[in-house]
ZATIKOL-343532 format. One record per atom (N, C-alpha, C, O): residue number from 1; x, y, z. Coordinates in Angstrom, 3 decimals, decimal comma, m for minus. Layout:
// residues N
  miti        px        py        pz
   NUM         X         Y         Z
...
This chain:
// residues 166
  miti        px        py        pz
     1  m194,462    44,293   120,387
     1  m193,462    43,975   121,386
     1  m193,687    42,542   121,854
     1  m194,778    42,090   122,200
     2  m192,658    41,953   121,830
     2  m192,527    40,338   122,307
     2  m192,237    40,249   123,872
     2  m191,134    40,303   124,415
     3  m193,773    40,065   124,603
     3  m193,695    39,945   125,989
     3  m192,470    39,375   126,798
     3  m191,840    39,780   127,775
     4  m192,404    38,404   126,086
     4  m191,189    37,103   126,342
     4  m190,192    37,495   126,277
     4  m189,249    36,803   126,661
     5  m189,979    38,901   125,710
     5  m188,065    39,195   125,374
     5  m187,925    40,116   126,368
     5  m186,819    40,621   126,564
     6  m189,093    40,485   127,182
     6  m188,493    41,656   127,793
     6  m188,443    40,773   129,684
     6  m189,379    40,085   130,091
     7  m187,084    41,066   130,560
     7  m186,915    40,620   131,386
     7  m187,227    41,651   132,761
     7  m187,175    42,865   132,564
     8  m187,481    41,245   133,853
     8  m187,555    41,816   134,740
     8  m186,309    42,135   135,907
     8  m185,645    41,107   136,041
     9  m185,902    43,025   136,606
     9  m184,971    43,253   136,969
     9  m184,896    43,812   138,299
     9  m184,053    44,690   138,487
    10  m185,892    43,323   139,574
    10  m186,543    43,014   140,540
    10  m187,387    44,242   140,710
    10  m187,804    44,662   139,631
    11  m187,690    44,811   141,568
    11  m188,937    45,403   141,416
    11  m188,916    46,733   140,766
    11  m187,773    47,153   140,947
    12  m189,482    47,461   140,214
    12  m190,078    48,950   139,600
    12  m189,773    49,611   140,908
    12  m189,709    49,302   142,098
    13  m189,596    50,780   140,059
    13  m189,156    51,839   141,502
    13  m190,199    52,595   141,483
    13  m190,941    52,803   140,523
    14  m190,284    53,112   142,785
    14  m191,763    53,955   143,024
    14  m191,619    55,349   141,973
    14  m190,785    56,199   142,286
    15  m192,407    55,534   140,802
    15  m191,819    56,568   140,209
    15  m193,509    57,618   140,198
    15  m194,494    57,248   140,836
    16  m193,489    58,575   139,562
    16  m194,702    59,746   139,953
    16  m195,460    59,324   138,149
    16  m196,035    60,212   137,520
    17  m195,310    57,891   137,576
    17  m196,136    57,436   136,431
    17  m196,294    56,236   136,591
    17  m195,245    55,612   136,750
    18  m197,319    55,598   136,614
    18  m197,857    54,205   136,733
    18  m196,333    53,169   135,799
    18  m196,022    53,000   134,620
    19  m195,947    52,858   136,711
    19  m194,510    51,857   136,111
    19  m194,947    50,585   136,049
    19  m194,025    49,798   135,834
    20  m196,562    49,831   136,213
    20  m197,139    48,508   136,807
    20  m196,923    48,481   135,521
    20  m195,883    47,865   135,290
    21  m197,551    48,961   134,363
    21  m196,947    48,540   133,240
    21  m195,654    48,273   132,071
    21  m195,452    47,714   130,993
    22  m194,846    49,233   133,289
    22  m193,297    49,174   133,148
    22  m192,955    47,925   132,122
    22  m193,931    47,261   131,774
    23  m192,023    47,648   131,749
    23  m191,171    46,444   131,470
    23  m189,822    46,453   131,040
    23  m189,668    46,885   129,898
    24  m188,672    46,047   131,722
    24  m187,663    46,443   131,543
    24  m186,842    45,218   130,534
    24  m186,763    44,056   130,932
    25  m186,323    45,606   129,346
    25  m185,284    44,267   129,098
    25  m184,380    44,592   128,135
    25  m184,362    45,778   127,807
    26  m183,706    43,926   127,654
    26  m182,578    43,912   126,964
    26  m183,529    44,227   125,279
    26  m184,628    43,926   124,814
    27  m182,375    44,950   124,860
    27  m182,643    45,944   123,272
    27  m181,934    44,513   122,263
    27  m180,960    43,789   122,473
    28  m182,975    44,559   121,104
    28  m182,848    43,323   120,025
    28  m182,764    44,222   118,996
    28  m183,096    45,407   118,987
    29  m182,273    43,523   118,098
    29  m182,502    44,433   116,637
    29  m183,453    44,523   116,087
    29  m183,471    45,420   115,244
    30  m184,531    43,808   116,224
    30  m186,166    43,649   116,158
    30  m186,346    45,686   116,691
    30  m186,934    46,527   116,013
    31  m185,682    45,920   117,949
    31  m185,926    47,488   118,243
    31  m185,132    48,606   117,385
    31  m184,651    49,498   118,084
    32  m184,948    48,697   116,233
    32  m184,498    49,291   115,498
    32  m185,346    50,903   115,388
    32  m184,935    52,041   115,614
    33  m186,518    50,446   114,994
    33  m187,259    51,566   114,749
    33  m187,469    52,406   116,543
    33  m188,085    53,470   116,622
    34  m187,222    52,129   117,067
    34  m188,118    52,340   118,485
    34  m187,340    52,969   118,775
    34  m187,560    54,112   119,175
    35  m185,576    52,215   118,637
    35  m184,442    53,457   119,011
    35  m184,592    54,203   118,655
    35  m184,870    55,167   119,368
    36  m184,490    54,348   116,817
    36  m184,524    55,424   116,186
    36  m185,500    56,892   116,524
    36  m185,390    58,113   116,407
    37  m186,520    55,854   117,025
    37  m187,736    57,221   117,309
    37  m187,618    57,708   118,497
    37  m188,239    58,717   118,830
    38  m186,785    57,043   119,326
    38  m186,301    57,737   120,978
    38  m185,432    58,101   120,836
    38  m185,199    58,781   121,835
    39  m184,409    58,158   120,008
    39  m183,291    58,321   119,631
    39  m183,252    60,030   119,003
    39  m182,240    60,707   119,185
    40  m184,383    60,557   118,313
    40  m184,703    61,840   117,512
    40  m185,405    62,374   118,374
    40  m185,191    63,582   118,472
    41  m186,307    61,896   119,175
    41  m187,188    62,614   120,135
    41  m186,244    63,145   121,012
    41  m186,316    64,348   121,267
    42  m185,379    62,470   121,514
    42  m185,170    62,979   123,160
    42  m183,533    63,484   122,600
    42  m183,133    64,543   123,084
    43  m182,933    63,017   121,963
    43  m181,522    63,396   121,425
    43  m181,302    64,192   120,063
    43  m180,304    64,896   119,906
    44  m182,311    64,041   119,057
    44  m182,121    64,880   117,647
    44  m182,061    64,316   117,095
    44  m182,425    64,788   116,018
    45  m181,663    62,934   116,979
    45  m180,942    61,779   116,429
    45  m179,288    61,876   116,039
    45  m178,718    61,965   114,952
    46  m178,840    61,823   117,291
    46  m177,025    61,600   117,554
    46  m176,895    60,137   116,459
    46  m176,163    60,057   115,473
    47  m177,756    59,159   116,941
    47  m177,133    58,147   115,744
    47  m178,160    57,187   114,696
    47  m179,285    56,693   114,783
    48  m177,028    57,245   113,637
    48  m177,190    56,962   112,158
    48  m178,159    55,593   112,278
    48  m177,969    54,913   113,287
    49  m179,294    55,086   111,225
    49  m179,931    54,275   111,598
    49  m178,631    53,046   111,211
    49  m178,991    51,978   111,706
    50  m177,707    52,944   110,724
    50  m176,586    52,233   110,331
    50  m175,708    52,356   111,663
    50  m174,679    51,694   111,520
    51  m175,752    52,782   112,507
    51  m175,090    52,993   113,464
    51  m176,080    52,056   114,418
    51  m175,825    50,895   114,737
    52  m177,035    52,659   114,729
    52  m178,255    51,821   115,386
    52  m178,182    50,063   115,441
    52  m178,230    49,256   116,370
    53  m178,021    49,917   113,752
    53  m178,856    48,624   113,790
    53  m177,670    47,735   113,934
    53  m177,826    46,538   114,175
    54  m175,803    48,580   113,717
    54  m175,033    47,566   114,362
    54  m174,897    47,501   115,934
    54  m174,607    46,473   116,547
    55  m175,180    48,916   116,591
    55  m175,419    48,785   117,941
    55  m176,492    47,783   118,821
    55  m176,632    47,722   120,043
    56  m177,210    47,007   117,724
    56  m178,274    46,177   118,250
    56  m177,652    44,948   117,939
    56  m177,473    44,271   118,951
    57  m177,307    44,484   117,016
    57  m176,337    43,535   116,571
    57  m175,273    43,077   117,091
    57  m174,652    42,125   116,617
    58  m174,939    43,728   118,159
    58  m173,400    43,082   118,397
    58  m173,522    42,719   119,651
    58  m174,148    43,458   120,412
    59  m172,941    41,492   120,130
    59  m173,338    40,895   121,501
    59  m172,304    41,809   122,214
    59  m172,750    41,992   123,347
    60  m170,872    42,607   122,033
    60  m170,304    43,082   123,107
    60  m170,765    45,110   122,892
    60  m170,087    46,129   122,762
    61  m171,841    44,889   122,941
    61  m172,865    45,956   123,201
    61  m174,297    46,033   123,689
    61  m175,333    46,498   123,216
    62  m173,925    45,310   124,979
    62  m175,307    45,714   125,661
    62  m175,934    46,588   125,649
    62  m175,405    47,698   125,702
    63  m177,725    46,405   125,553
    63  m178,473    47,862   125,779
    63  m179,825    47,459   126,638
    63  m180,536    46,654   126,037
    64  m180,039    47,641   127,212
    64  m181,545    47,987   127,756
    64  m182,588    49,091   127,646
    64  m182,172    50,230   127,431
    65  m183,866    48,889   127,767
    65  m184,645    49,810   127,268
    65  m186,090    49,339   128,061
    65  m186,425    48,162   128,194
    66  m186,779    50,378   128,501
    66  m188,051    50,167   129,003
    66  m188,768    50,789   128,279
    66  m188,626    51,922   127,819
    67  m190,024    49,642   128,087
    67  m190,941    50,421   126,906
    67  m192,444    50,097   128,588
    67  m192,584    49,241   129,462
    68  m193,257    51,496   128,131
    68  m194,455    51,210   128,826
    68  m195,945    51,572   127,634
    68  m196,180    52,434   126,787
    69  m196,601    50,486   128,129
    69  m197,548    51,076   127,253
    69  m197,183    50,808   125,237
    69  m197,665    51,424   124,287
    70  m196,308    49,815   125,250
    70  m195,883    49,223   123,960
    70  m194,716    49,948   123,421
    70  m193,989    49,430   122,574
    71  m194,404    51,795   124,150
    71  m193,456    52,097   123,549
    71  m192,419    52,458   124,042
    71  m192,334    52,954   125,165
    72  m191,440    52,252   123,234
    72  m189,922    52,533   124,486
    72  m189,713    53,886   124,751
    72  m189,459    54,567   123,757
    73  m189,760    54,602   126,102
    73  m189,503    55,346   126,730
    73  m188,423    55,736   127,319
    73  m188,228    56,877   127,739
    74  m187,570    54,698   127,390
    74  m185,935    54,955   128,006
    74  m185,156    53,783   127,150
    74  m185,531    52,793   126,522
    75  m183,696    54,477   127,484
    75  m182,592    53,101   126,990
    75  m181,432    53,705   127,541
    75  m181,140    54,754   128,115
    76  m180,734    52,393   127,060
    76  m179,339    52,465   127,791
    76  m178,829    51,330   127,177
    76  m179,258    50,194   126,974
    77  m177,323    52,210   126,821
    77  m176,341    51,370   125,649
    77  m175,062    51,301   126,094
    77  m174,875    52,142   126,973
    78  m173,671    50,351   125,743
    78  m172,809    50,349   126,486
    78  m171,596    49,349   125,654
    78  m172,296    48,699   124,877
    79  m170,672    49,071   125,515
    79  m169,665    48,323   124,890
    79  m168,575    47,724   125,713
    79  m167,560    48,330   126,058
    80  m168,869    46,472   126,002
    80  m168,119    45,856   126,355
    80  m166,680    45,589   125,798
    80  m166,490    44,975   124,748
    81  m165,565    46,159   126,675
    81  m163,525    46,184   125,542
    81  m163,403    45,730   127,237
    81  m163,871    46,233   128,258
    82  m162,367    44,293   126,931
    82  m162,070    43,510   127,860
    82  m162,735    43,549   129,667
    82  m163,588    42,746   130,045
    83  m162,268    44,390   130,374
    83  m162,953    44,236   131,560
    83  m163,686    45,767   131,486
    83  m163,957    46,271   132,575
    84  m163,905    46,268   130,681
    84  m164,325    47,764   131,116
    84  m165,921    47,356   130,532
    84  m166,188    46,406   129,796
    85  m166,826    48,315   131,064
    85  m168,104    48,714   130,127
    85  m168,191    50,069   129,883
    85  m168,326    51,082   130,569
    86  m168,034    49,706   128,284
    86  m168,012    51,852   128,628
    86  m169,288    52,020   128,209
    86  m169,695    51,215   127,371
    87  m170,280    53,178   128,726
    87  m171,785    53,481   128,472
    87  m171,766    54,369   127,407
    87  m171,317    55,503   127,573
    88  m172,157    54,034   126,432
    88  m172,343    54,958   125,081
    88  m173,395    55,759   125,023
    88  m173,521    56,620   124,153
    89  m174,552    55,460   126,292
    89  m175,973    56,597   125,931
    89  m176,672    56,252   127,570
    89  m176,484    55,195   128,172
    90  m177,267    57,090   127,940
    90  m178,299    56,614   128,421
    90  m179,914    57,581   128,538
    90  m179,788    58,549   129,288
    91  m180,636    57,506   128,222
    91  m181,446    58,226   127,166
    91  m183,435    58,169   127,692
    91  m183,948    57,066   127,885
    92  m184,100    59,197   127,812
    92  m185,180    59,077   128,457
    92  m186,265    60,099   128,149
    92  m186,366    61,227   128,632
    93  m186,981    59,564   127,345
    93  m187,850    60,502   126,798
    93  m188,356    61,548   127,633
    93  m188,610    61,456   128,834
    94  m188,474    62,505   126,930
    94  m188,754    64,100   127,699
    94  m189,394    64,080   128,368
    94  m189,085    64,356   129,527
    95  m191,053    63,631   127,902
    95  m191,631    63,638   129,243
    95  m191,671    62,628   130,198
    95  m192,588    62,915   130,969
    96  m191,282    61,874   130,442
    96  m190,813    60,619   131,860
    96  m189,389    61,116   132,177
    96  m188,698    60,202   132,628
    97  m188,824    62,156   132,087
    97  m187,706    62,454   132,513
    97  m188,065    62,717   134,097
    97  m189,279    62,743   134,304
    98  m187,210    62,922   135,287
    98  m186,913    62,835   136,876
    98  m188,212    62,669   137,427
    98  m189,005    63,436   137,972
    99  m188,215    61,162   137,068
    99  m189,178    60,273   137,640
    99  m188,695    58,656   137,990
    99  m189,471    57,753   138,304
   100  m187,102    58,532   137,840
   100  m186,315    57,311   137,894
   100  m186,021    56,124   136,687
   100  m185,442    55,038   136,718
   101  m186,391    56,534   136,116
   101  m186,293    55,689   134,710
   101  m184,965    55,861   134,709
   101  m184,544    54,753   135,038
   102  m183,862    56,706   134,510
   102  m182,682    56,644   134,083
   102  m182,072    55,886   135,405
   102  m181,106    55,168   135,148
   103  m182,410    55,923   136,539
   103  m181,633    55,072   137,360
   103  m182,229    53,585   137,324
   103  m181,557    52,682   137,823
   104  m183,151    53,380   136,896
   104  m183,223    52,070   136,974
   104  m182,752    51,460   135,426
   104  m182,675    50,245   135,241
   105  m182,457    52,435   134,369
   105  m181,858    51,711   132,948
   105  m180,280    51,388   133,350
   105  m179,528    50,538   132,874
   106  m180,030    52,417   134,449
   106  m178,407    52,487   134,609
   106  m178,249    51,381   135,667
   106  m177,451    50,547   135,241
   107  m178,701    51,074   136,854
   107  m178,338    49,703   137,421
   107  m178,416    48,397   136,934
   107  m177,744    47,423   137,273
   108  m179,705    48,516   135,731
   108  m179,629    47,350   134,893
   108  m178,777    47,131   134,294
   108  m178,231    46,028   134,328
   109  m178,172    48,616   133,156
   109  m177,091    47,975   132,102
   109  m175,694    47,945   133,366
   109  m174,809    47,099   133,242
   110  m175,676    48,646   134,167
   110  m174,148    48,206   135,378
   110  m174,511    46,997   135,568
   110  m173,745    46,447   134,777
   111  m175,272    45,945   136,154
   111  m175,306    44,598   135,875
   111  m175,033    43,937   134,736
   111  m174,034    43,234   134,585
   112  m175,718    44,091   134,069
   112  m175,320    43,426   132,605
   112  m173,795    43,460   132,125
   112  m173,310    42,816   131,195
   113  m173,149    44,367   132,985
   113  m171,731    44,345   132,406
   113  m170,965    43,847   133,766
   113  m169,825    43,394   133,860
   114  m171,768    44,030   134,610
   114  m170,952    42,728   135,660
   114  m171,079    41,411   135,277
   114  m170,178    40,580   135,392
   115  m171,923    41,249   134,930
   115  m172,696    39,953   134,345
   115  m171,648    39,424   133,403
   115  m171,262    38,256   133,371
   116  m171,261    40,331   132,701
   116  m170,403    40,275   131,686
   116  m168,833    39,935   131,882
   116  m167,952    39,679   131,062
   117  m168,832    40,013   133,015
   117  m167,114    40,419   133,714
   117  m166,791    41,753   133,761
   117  m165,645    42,062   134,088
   118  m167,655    42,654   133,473
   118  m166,970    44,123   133,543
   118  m166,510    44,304   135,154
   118  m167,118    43,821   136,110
   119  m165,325    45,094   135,217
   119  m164,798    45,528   136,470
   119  m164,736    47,193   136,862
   119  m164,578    47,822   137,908
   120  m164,979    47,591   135,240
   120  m164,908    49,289   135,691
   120  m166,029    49,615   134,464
   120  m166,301    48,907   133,494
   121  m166,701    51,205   134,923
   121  m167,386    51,565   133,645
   121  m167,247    52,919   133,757
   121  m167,050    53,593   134,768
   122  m167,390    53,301   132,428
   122  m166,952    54,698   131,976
   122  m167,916    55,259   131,096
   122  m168,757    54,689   130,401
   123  m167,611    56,712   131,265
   123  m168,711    57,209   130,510
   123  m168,128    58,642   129,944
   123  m167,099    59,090   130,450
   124  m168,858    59,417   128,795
   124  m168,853    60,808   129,344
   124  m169,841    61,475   129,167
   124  m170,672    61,166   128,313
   125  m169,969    62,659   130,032
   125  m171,312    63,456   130,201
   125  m170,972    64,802   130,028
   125  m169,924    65,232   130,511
   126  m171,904    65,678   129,252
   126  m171,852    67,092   129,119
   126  m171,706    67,535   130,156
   126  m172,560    67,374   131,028
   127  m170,293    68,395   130,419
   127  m170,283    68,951   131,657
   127  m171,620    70,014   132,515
   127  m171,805    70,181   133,721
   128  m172,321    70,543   131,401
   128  m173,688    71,525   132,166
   128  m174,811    70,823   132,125
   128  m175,861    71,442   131,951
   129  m174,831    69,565   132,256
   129  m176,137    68,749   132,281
   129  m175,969    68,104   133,671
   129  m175,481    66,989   133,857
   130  m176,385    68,857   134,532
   130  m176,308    68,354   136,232
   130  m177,423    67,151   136,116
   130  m177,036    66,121   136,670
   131  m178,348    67,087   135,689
   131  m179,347    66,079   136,214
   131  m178,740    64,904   135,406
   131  m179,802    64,339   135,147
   132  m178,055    64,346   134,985
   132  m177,196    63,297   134,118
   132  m176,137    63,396   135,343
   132  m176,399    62,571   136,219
   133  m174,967    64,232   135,627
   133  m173,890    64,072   135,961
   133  m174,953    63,764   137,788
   133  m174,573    62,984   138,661
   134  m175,817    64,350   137,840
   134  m175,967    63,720   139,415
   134  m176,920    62,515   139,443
   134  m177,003    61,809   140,448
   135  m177,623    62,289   138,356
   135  m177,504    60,611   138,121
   135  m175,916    59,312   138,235
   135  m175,771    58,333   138,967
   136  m175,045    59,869   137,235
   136  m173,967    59,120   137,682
   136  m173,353    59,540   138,643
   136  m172,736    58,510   138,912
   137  m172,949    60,451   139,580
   137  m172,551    60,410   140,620
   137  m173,494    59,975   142,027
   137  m173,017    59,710   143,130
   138  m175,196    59,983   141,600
   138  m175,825    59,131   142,391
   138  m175,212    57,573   142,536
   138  m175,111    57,045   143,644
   139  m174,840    56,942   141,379
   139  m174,199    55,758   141,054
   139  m172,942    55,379   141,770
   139  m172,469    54,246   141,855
   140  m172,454    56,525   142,289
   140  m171,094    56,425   142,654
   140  m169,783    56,712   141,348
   140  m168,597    56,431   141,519
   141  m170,414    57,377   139,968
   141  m169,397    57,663   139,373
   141  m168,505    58,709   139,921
   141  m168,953    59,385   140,847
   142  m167,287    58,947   139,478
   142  m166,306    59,827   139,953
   142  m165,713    60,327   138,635
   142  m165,615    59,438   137,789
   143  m165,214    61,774   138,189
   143  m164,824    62,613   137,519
   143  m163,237    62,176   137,044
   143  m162,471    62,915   137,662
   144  m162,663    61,467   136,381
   144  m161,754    61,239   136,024
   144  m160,740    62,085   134,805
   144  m159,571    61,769   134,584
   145  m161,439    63,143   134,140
   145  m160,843    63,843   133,247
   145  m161,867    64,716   132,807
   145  m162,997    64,936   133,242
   146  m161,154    65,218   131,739
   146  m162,334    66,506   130,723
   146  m162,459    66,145   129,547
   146  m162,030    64,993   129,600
   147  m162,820    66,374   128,276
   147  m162,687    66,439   126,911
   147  m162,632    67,600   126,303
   147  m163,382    67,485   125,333
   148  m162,106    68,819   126,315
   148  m162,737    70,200   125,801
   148  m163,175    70,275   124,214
   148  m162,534    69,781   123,287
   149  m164,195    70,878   124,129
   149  m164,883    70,527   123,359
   149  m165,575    69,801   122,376
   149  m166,134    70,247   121,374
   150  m165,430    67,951   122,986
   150  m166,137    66,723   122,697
   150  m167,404    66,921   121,775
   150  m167,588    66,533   120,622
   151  m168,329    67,734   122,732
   151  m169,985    68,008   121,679
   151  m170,050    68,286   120,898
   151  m168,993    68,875   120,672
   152  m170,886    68,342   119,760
   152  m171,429    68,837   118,733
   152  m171,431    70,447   119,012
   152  m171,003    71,330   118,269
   153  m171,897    70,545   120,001
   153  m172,292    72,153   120,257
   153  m171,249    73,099   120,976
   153  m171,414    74,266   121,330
   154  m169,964    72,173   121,120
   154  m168,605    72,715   122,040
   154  m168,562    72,373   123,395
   154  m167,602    72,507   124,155
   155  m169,694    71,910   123,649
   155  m169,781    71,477   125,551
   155  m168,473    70,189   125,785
   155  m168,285    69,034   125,402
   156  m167,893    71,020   126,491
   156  m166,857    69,537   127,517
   156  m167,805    68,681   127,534
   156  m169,005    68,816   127,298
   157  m166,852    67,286   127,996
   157  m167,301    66,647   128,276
   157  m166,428    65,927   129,303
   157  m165,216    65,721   129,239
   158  m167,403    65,542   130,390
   158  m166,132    64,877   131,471
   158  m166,466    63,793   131,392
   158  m167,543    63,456   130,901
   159  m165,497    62,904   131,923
   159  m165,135    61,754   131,957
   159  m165,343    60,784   132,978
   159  m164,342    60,520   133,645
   160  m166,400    60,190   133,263
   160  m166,193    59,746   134,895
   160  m166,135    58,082   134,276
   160  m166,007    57,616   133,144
   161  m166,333    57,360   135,920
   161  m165,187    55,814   136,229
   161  m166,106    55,759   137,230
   161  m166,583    56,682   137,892
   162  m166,341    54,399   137,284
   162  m166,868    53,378   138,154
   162  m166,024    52,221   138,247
   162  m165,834    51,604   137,199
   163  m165,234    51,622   139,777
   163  m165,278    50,080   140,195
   163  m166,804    49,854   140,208
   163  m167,829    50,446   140,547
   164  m166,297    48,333   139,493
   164  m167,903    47,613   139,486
   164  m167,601    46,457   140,409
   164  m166,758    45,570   140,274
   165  m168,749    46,728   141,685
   165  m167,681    45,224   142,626
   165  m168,359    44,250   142,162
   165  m169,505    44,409   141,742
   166  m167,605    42,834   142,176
   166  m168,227    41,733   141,496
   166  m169,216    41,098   141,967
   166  m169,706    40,161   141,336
């Protein structure tokens, strides 16, 4: 890991795992493998390493990712289409799960797409995954629609919306 690439994003949140070694920054294609292996661990692997390595590649696809301890432990991915950011993942290895990692990947990449000019962001979330949907509604997301049967496995999926104030 290249000390230098990874940025800070003001302080670590008090979480119940030593975060001093935290480091939060923006995902390179150099992180190919790292997705991939957080990517199968914590998700099954939803995406293709060809999927991956253009999701690292493309400047109107921001991602962030905190690695501790050399390895990435969380991420967060997102696609910038004119003023919107829509969030394509946001993702946290099993065991550092509700300990704040996902809220601090998610205020980072919501900056990064203000940063960007984003004005709204969108997402969707399995409707029976409360600890996700009350992460983004911690955020202030709001429920804008359904998908019936979006998942792999048949789970809805709803739709929520964020104003991003500038």
């Amino acid at each position: 890991m290249d000390p230098e690439a990874r940025i800070e994003a003001g302080p670590a949140p008090a979480l119940a795992l030593d975060v001093a070694a935290a480091q939060l920054g923006p995902l390179h294609p150099r992180d190919l493998a790292s997705c991939l292996a957080l990517d199968r661990l914590a998700l099954g692997g939803l995406w293709s390493q060809a999927q991956w390595a253009r999701e690292l590649a493309e400047e109107a696809r921001p991602g962030v990712g905190i690695w501790l301890e050399g390895r990435l432990v969380a991420m967060a991915c997102g696609w910038l289409v004119v003023d919107e950011l829509h969030i394509t993942m946001v993702v946290v290895d099993p065991g550092h799960r509700r300990c704040g990692l996902g809220r601090w990947l998610l205020t980072a990449l919501l900056d990064q797409g203000r940063q960007a000019g984003a004005r709204h962001a969108t997402l969707e979330v399995a409707a029976p995954n409360s600890a996700a949907r009350g992460l983004y509604g911690g955020a202030g997301f709001l429920e804008a629609g359904r998908r019936r049967g979006y998942y792999r496995n048949g789970d809805d999926a709803l739709v929520e919306w964020l104003r991003l104030a500038p």
